[in-house]
C-alpha positions as a Markdown table, in Angstrom:
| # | Residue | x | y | z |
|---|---|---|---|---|
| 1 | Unk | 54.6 | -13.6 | -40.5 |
| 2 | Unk | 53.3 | -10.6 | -38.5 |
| 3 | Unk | 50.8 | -10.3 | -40.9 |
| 4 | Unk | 49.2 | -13.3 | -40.1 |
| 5 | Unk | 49.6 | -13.1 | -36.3 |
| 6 | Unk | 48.1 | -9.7 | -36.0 |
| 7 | Unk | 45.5 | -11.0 | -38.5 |
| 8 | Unk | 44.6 | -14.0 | -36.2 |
| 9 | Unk | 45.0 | -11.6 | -33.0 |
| 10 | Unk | 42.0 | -9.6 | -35.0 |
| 11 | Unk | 39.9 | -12.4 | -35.4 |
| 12 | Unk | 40.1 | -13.2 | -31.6 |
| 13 | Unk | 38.9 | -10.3 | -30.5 |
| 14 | Unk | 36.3 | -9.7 | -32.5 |
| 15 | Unk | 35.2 | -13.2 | -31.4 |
| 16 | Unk | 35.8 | -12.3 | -27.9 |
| 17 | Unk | 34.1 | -8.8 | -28.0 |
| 18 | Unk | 31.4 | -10.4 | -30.0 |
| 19 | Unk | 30.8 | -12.6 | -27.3 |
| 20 | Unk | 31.2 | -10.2 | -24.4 |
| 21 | Unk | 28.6 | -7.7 | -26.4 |
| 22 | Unk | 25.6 | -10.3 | -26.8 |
| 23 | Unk | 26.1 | -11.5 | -23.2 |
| 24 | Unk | 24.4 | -8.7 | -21.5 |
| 25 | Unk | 21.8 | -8.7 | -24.0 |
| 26 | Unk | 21.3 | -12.2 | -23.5 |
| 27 | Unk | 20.7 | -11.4 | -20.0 |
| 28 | Unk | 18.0 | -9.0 | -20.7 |
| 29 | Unk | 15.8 | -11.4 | -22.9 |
| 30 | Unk | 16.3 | -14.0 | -19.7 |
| 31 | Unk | 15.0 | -11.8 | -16.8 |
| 32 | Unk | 11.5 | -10.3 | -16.5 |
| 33 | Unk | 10.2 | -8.0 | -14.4 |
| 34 | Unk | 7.8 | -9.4 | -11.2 |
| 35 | Unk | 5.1 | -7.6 | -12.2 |
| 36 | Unk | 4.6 | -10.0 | -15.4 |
| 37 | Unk | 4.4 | -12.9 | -12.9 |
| 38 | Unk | 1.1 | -14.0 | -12.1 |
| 39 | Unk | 0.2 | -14.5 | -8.2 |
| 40 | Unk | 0.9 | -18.7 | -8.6 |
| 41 | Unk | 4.0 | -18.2 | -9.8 |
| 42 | Unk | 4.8 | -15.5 | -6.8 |
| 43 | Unk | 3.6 | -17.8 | -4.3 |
| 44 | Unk | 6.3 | -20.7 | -6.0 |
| 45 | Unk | 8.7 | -18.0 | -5.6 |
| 46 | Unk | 8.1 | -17.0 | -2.1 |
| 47 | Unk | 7.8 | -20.5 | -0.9 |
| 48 | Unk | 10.5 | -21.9 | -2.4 |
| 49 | Unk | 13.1 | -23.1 | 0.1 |
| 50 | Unk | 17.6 | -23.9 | -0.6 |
| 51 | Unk | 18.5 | -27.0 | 0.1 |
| 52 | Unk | 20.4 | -27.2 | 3.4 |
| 53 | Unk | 23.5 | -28.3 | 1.0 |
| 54 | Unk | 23.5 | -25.3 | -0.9 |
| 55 | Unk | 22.6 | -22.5 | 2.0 |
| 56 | Unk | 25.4 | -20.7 | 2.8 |
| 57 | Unk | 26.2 | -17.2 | 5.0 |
| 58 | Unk | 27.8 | -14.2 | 3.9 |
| 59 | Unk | 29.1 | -14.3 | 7.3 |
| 60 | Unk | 30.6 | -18.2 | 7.5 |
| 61 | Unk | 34.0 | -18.0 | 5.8 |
């Protein structure tokens, strides 16, 4: 009986380090630096605007 639970026990955390090991690589592939970012796409980015829903203030609690 221990057998199996340590077995299963194994088997989640290899799926759960398997997972936590791609995520930050995952990350990586997602983000590019500014410099690859042609001038249209910095002027989207600098005149983007939040919604007034979704602004918030690091000072508001």
């Amino acid at each position: 009986m221990l057998s199996i639970l340590k077995q299963a026990i194994i088997r989640t955390l290899r799926s759960v380090s398997a997972k936590t090991l791609h995520a930050p690589k995952q990350a990586r592939r997602e983000a590019i630096a500014s410099a690859h970012l042609t001038d249209a796409e910095m002027t989207l980015i600098e005149s983007a605007e939040i919604p007034a829903e979704h602004r918030y203030s690091v000072d508001e609690p």
